[in-house]
C-alpha positions in Angstrom: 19.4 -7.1 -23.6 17.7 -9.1 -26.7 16.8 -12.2 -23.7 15.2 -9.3 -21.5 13.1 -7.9 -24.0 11.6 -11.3 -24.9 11.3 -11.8 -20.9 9.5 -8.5 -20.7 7.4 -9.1 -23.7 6.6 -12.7 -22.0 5.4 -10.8 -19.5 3.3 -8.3 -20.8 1.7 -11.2 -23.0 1.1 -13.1 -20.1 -0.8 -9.9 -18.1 -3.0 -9.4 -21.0 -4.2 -12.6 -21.1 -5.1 -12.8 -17.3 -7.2 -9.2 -17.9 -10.2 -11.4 -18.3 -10.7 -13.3 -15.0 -9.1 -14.5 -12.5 -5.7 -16.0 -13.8 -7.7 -17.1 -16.9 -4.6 -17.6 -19.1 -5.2 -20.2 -22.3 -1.7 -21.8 -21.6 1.1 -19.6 -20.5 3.5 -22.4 -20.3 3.6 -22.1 -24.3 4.9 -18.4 -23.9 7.6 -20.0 -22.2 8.7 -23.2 -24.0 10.0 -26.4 -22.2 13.5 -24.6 -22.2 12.8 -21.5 -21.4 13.8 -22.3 -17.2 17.6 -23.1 -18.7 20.0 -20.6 -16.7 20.4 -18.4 -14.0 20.2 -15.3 -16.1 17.1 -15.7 -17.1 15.5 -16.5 -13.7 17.2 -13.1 -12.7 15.4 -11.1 -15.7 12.1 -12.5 -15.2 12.5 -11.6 -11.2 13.1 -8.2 -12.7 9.9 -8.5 -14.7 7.9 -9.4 -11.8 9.1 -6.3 -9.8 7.8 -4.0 -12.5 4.2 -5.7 -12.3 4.6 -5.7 -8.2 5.3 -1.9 -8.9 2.8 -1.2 -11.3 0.2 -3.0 -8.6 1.1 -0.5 -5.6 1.3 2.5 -8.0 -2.8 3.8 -6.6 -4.3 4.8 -3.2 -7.6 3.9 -4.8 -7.4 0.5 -2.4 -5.7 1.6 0.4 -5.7 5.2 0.4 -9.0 7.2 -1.5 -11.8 5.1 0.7 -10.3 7.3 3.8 -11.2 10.5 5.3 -8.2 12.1 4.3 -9.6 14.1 1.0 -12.7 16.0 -0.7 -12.9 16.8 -4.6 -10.6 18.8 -6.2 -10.5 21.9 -8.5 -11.0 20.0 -11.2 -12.2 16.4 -10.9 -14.7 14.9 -8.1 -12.9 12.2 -7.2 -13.9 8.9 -8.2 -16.1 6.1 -7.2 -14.0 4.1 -4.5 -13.5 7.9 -2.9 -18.0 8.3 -3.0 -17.9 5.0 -1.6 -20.0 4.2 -4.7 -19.7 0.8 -5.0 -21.7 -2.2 -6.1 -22.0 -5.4 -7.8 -22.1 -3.1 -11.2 -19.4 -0.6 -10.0 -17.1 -3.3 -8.9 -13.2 -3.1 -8.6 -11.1 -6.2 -10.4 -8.3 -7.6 -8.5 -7.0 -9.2 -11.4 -4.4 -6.3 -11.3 -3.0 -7.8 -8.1 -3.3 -11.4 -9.3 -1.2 -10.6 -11.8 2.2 -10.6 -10.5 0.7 -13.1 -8.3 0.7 -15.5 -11.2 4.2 -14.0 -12.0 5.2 -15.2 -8.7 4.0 -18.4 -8.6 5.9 -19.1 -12.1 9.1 -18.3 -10.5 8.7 -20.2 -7.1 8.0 -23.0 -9.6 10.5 -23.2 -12.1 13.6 -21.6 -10.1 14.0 -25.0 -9.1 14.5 -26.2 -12.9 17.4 -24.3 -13.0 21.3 -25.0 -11.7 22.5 -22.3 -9.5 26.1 -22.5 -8.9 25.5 -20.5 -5.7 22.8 -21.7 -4.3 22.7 -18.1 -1.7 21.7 -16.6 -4.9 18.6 -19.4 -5.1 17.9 -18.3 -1.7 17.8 -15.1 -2.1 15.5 -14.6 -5.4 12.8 -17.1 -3.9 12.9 -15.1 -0.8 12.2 -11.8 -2.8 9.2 -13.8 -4.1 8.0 -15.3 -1.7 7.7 -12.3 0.4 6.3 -9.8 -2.9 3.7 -12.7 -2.6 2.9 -11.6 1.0 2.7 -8.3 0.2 0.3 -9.0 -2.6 -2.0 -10.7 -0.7 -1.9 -8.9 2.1 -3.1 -6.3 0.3 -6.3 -8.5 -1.4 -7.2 -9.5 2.3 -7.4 -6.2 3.7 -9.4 -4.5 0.5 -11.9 -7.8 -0.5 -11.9 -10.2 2.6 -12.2 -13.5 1.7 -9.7 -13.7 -1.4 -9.0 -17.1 -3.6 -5.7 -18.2 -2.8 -3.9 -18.7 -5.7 0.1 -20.3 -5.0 0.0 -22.9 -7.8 0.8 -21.0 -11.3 -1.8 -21.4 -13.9 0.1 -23.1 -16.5 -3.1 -24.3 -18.8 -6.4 -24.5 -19.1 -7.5 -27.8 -17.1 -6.9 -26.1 -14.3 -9.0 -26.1 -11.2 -11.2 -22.9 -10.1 -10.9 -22.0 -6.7 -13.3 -20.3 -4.5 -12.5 -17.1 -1.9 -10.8 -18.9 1.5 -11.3 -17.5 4.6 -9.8 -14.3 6.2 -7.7 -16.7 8.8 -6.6 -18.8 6.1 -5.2 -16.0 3.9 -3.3 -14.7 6.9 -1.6 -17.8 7.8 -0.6 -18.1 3.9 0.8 -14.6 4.6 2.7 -15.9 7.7 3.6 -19.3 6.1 5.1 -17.1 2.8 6.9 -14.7 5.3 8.7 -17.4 7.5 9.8 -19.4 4.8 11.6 -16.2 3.3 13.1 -14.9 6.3 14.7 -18.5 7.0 15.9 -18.2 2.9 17.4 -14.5 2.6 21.2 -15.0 2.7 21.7 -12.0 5.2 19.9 -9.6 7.7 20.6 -6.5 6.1 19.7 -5.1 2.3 22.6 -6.7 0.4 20.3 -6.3 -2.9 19.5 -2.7 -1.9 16.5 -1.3 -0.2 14.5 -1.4 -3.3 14.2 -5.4 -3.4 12.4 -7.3 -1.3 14.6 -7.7 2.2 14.5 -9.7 5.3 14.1 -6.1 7.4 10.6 -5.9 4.7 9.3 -9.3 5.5 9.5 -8.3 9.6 8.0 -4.8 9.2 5.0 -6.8 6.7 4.9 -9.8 9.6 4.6 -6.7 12.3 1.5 -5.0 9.9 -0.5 -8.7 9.3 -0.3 -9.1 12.6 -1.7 -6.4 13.9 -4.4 -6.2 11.1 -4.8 -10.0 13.1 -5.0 -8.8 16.2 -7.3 -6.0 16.0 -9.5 -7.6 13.2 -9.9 -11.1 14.5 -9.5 -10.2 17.8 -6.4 -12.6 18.4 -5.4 -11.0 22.0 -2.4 -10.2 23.4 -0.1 -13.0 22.3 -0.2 -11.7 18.9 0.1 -7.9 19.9 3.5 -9.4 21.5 4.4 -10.8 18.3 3.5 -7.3 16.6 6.4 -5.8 19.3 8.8 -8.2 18.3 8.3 -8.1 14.5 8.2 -4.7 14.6 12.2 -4.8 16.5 13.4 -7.0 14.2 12.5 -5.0 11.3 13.7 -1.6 13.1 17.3 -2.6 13.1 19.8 -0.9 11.0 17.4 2.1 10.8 16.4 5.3 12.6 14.2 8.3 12.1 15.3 11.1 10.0 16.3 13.9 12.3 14.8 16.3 9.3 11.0 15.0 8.3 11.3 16.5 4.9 14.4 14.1 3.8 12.5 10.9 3.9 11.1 11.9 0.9 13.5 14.6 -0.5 16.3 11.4 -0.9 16.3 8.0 -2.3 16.2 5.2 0.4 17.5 7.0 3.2 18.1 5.8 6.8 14.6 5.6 8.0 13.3 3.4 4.8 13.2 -0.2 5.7 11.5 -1.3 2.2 10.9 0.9 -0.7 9.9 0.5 -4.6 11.8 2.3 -7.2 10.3 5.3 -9.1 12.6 7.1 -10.8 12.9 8.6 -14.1 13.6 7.8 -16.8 13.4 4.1 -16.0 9.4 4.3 -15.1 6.8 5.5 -18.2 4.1 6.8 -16.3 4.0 8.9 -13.2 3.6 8.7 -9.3 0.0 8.0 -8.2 0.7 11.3 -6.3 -0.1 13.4 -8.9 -3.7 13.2 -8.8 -3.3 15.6 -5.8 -1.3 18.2 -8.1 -2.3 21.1 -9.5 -1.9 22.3 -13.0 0.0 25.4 -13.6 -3.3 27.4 -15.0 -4.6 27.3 -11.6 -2.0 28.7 -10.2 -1.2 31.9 -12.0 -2.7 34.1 -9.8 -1.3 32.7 -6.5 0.7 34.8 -4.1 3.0 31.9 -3.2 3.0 30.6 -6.8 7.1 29.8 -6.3 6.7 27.7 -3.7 3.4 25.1 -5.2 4.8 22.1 -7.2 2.4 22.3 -10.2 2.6 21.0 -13.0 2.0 21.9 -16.9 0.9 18.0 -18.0 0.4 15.0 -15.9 -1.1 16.6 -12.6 -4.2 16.1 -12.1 -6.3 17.8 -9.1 -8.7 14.9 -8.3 -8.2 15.5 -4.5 -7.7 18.0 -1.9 -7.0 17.6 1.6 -10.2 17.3 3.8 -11.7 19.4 6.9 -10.9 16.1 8.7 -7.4 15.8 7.2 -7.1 19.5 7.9 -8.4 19.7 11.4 -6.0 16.3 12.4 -2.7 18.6 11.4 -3.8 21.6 13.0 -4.4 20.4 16.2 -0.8 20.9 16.9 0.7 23.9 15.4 4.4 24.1 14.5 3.8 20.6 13.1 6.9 20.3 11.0 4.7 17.8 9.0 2.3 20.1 8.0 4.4 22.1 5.3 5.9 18.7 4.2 2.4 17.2 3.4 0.3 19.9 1.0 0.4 23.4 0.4 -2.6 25.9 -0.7 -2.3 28.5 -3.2 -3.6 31.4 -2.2 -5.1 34.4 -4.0 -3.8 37.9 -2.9 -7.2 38.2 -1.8 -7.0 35.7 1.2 -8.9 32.7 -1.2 -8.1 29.0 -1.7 -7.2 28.3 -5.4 -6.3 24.9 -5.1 -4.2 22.6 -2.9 -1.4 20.3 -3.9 0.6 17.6 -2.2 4.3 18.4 -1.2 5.1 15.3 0.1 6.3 13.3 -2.9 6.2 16.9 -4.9 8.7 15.2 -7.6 11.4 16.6 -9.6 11.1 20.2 -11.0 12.5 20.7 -14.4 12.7 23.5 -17.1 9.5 23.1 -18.5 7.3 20.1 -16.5 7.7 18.6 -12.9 8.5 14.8 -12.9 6.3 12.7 -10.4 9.1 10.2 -9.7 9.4 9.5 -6.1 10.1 5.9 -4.8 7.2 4.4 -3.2 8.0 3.7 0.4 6.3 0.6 1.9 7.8 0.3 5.6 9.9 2.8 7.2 11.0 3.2 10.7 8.5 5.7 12.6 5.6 2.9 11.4 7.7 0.5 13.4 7.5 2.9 16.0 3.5 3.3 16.3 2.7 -0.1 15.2 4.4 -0.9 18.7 2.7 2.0 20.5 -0.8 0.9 19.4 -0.1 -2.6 20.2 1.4 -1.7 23.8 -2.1 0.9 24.1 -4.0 -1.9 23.0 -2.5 -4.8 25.6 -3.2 -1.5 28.2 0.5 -0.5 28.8 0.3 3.0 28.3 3.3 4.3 29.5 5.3 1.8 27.0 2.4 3.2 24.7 3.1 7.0 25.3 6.8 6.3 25.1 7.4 5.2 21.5 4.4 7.5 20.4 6.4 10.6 21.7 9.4 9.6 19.8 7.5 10.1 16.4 6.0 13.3 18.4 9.8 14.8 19.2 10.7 14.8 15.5 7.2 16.5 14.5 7.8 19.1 16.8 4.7 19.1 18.4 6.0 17.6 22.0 5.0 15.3 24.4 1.9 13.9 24.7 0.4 15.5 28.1 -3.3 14.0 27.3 -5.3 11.4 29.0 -3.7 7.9 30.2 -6.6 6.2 29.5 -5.3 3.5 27.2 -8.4 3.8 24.5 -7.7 7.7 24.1 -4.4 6.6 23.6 -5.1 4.3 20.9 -6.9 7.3 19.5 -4.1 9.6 19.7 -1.6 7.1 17.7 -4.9 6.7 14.7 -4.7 10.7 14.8 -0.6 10.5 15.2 -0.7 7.6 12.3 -3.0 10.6 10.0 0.0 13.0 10.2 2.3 10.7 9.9 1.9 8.9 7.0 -0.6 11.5 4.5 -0.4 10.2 1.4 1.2 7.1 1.9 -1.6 4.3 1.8 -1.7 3.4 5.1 -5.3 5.7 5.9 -8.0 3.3 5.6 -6.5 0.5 6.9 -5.9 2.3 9.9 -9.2 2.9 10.1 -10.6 -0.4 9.5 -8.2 -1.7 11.8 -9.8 0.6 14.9 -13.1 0.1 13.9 -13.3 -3.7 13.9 -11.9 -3.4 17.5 -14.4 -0.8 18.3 -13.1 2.2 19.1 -14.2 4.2 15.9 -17.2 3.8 13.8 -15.8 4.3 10.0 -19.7 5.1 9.0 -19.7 8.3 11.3 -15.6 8.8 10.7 -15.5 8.9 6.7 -17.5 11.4 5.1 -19.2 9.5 2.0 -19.7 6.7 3.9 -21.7 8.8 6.7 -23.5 10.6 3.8 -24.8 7.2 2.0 -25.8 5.8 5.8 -27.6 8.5 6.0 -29.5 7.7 3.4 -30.2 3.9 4.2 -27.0 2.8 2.6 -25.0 0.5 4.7 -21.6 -0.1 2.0 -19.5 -2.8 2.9 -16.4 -2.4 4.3 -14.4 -4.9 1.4 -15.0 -4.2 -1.9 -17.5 -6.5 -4.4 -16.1 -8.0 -7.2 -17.1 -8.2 -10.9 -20.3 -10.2 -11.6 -18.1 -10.9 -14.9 -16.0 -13.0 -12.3 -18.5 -15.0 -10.6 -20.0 -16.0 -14.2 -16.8 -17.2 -15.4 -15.9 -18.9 -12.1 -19.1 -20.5 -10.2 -16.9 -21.2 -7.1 -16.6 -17.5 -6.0 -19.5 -16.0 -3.7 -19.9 -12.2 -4.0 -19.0 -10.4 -0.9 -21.0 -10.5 2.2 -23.2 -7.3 1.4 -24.0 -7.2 -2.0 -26.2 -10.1 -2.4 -29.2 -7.1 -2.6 -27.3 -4.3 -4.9 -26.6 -0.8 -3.7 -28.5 1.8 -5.5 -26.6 4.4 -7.0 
């Protein structure tokens, strides 16, 4: 316990100092010591350490979730920047919270090989965990900023070299290159260490999304939707839908889950990144259907609500078995709104509070589903397209799809399918990125506050700026195509 403190503390020394810039440590390799790589045990606790920061990173929908057209303000905050699409050289996001366990990573893939392991599946397995968090990482940075440095050397002291932002392509097959080499390392197929580690099932369903973000970004063609199919089978094994929608959140790493991260209580100190869709218990006092609303007395916090857009996308189909599983309004006895909360990942309901603790599911199986339908709708085979899009359908409760075969409104349908699907679950703008870049949307007309800044001359990017503060402390990174001439506010 006393060796995984000072691990931890290690750690959290080791985060601070990278706050500043981009992995701008003094010389991390002296929090360490020469003989600090010595046994397996240790190897194993700083893995654990890593996984907290990996958690800690994915713990938002700021990146992935809030620049969407899935919410509005709430009753008692108006959302924040990222959400009003207010963004600039000045307003800037830092990745450094991403680069982070990136460094973390890089440490490990490093000095694991300083170490004896008597079994050397258990070598295997650890770098395969980390090389495929590493993935996920940047995977992330790619889709959120572009052009990202790429960073797979740790920073062990000052002398250093700065790197500049590599291109898109370049990031991906860094991605690829990371997942192949950890699905030819993990020791077996199926999640041996548990869903809640990084698994070979995990590295598939993360191949399946890069590739498709390929495909439909870069315009890659069909060879790569193929390889989105495949990817997305391999991942798929050893899982199926929930027959009951509500259980893939109401238990812990149930059948559908393919990859999740750990969020229960008491282990975690802070709470779910869904509770900025709760609502506190004052503004529910006068609701009618006060007993069925997970509010909360302290650590909600109503910064969204679902949109018109959100709202029209789940009505469309009623008897949507989704619908009462995503968010719930309370109502006065008067017929008004006083507030919406979310009740997928509601948490746990106690005497006094509500504890936002559920896991954080990364891949499950229905996103294997649709990732093949839109890449069969995309290639132009629709019936192949309609038939994995109605198995996601059949457990909604909504039917069959019975629209047009045109394969583009099909593409549509699965974005709109993908909406109800996965609420809450950062998967929203993404998906909307994704069908912009190959035409079929326009995100400026689709999400709300970017239509409203366009309409006032303001074109924002699509990635994010980042920090003059960066640039000025490394003169190899170019600010994002965009913000050359700031936004005004």
């Amino acid at each position: 316990m006393k060796k995984t403190n000072i691990i931890l503390a290690a750690l959290a020394l080791l985060s601070l100092s990278s706050c500043n810039a981009l992995l701008d440590v003094d010389n991390p390799s002296a929090i360490y010591g020469s003989n600090y790589w010595s046994n397996t045990d240790e190897v194993k606790s700083y893995l654990n350490g890593v996984y907290t920061q990996f958690r800690s990173c994915w713990n938002e929908m700021e990146y992935l979730e809030a620049r969407g057209d899935e919410f509005t303000d709430g009753v008692e905050d108006a959302g924040t920047d990222m959400w009003a699409q207010n963004i600039s050289t000045t307003k800037a996001y830092n990745w450094n919270s991403i680069y982070t366990p990136i460094q973390h990573v890089n440490m490990l893939i490093k000095h694991i090989h300083d170490v004896n392991f008597a079994n050397e599946s258990d070598k295997n397995q650890i770098l395969a965990e980390a090389y495929t968090m590493r993935a996920s990482l940047y995977f992330k940075l790619v889709r959120v900023w572009g052009k990202v440095p790429l960073e797979v050397e740790p920073t062990e002291g000052s002398s250093k070299e700065r790197i500049g932002r590599s291109e898109i392509p370049d990031v991906l097959a860094q991605i690829y290159q990371d997942l192949e080499t950890a699905i030819g390392l993990f020791p077996t197929d199926d999640w041996a260490k548990g869903k809640y580690r990084a698994n070979k099932r995990g590295a598939y369903a993360l191949m399946a999304d890069a590739k498709l973000w390929e495909a439909k970004v870069l315009n890659t063609g069909n060879e790569t939707y193929r390889e989105v199919i495949r990817y997305a089978d391999l991942a798929a094994e050893g899982t199926s839908l929930e027959e009951n929608f509500a259980n893939i959140y109401g238990t812990r790493t149930g059948k559908e889950v393919i990859w999740a991260i750990f969020y229960g209580y008491p282990e975690t100190s802070g709470d779910s990144y869904t509770h900025f869709m709760t609502l506190r218990d004052v503004f529910v006092e006068k609701a009618v259907n006060k007993d069925q609303i997970p509010y909360a007395k302290s650590g909600a916090r109503s910064r969204y609500a679902p949109s018109d857009k959100l709202r029209s996308i789940f009505n469309r189909y009623p008897g949507d078995v989704r619908l009462a599983n995503s968010y719930i309004d309370a109502m006065d006895e008067k017929g008004n709104c006083l507030g919406t909360s979310q009740v997928k990942m509601r948490g746990t309901k106690t005497e006094t509070n509500v504890i936002f603790d559920n896991d954080n599911v990364l891949y499950r199986h229905a996103e294997m589903i649709l990732f093949k339908a839109e890449a069969y709708a995309a290639m132009g085979e629709v019936p192949n397209a309609i038939a994995e899009l109605n198995k996601v359908r059949k457990r909604a409760g909504i039917g069959e799809y019975t629209g047009s075969t045109e394969a583009k409104k099909v593409e549509l349908e699965i974005l709109e399918e993908r909406g109800r699907e996965f609420f809450l679950e950062n998967k929203r703008w993404p998906d909307l990125l994704r069908f912009h870049y190959e035409g079929l949307i326009d995100v400026y007309q689709e999400v709300p506050k970017l239509k409203e800044r366009a309409e006032l001359g303001i074109i924002v990017p699509l990635y994010l700026s980042i920090p003059i503060s960066e640039i000025t402390l490394n003169k190899e990174l170019e600010q994002t195509e965009g913000y050359e001439l700031d936004l005004e506010e």
